[in-house]
N, C-alpha and C positions, 0 to 999 in steps of 0.2 A: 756192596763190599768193594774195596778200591784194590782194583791192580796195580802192582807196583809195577808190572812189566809194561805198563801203556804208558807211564810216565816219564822224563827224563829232567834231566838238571841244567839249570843256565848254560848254553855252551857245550852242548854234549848233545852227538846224534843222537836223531828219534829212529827208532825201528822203523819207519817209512825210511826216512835218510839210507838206513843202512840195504834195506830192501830194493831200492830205485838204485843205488850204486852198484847192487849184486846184479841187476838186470842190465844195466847199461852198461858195467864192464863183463858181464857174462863169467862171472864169479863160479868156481866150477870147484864142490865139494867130493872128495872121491874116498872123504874117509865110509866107509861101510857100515862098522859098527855105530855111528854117530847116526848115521842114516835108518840104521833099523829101527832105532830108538826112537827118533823121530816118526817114523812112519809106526809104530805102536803109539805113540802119545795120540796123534793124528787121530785113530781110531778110535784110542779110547776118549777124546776128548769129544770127539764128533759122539758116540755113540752113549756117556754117562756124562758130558759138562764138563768145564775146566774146574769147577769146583770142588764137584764130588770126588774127583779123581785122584789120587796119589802117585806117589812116585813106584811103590811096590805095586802098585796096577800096572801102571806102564813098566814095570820091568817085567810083569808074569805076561804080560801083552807080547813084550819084543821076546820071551824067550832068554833073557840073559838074569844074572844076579842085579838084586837094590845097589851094589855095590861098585859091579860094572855103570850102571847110569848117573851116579854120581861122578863119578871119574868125567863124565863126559858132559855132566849137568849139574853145575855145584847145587844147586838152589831147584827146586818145583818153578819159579817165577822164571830164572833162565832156561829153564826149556818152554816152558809156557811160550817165551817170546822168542826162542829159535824156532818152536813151529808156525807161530802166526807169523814170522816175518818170511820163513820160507814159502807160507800161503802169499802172501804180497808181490813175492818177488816172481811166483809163479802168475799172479793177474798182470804185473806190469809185464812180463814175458809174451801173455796170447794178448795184451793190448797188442804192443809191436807186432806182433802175427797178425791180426786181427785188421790193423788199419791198413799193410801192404795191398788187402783185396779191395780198396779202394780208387776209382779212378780219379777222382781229382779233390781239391783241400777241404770242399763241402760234404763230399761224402765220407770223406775221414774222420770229418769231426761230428759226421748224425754215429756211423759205427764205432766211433772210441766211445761216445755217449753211451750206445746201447748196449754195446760189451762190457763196459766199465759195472754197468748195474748189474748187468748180467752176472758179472763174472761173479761180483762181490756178494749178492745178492742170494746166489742160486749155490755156494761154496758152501758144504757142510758145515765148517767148523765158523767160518765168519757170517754167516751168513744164520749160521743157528744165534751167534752172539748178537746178531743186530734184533732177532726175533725174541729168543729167550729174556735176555737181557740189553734192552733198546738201551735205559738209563746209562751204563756204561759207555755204549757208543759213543750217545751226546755227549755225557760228561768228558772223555775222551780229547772230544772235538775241542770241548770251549774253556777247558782247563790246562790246555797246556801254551796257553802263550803264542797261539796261531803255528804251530810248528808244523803240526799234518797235515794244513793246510797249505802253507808253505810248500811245502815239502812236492806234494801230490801237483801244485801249481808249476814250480821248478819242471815237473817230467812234462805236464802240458805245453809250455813253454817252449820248452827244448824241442817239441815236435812242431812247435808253428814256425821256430826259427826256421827251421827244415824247410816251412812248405816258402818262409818271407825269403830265404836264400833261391829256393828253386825258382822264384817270380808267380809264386801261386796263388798269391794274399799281398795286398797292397805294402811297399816298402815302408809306410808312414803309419802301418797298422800299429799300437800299444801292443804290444806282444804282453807284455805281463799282466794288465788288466783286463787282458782280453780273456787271461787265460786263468787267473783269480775269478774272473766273475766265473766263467765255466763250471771250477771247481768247487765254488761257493752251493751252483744251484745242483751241481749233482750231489753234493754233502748233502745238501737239505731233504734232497728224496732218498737217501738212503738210510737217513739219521729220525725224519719223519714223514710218517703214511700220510698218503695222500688219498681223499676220498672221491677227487677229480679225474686221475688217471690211474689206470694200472700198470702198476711197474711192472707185473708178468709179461704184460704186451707190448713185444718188438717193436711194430706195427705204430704203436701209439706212441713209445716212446722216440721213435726217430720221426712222427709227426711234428712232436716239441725240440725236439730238437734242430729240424727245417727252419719249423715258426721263428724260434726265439734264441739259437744259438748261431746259428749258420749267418745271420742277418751280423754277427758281433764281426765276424774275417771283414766288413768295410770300417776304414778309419771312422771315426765320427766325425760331426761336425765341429770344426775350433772353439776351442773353449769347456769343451764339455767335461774334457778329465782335469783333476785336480793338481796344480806343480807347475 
């Protein structure tokens, strides 16, 4: 079944877009009533499917009238997509958390790896959708015109600029290929299982990450990128 709320139109933010900008300007919702409602969908979504679920569930959930939620949710698909983008904006939040306790640019980038799956992975309500329903993930991924990938590459990006301003990563490093590819192989293990590694394990997961991503922070040799 196709969600409308994972899709978007030529020229028009995706729900990643709108979530990495609520994180990076620290977007601070103080409405209440919006919040409860949300935190009722949350549940009931984690606990019966976005599917099965209605809007007069998620109002007998938060406590208020069908009619109060509409005021606040015109459509089932825009709340659908205010709660999964509030889940996004909450993993790009303990990314930023999560890589401060690293002491230098290789260990940020094995912990943004392992968190990043972690975070996605192990989130009731995203993380039931990648298990429940994988096909949507993927379709997700490779139907919209590269945009969540885009998008997800942008925030990685923005954090190497960080480490290539502080002198922590060579000045001549491809920041944006570096960090496309990044975002390419963590999509891959999160969109498809792996019977080589397991994603539950930290452990393993920041081995591949040493191996095969840590090695990407040195420029390549000339000629190798395309332009």
């Amino acid at each position: 079944m196709e969600q409308p709320f994972l899709r978007t139109s030529p020229g028009e933010e995706s729900l990643l877009d709108r979530a990495y900008i609520d994180a990076v300007e620290q977007v601070d919702d103080r409405d209440e009533s919006r919040a409860r409602i949300l935190d009722a969908a949350y549940e009931q979504f984690c606990r019966m499917g976005i599917q099965r679920s209605t809007m007069d569930d998620v109002a007998r959930r938060a406590g208020v009238s069908r009619i109060t939620v509409y005021r606040r949710f015109a459509t089932k698909d825009a709340l659908v997509e205010q709660v999964v983008r509030r889940e996004f904006r909450r993993y790009f939040d303990q990314f930023l958390i999560d890589i401060e306790r690293a002491a230098t640019a290789a260990d940020r980038v094995v912990l943004g790896f392992v968190s990043s799956l972690r975070a996605i992975r192990r989130n009731p309500l995203i993380g039931g959708l990648i298990t429940t329903e994988p096909d949507l993930l993927v379709t997700s991924l490779i139907s919209d015109g590269g945009r969540t990938v885009a998008t997800v590459r942008q925030f990685v990006a923005g954090q190497l600029r960080h480490e290539q301003r502080a002198g922590n990563v060579p000045a001549d490093l491809d920041i944006d290929h570096v960090a496309e590819l990044m975002v390419r192989v963590s999509a891959s293990f999160l969109a498809i299982p792996s019977h080589l590694i397991d994603l539950d394990d930290d452990e393993q997961l920041a081995a591949v990450a040493r191996r095969f991503l840590v090695p990407m922070l040195e420029p390549p040799a000339p000629g190798i990128w395309p332009g």
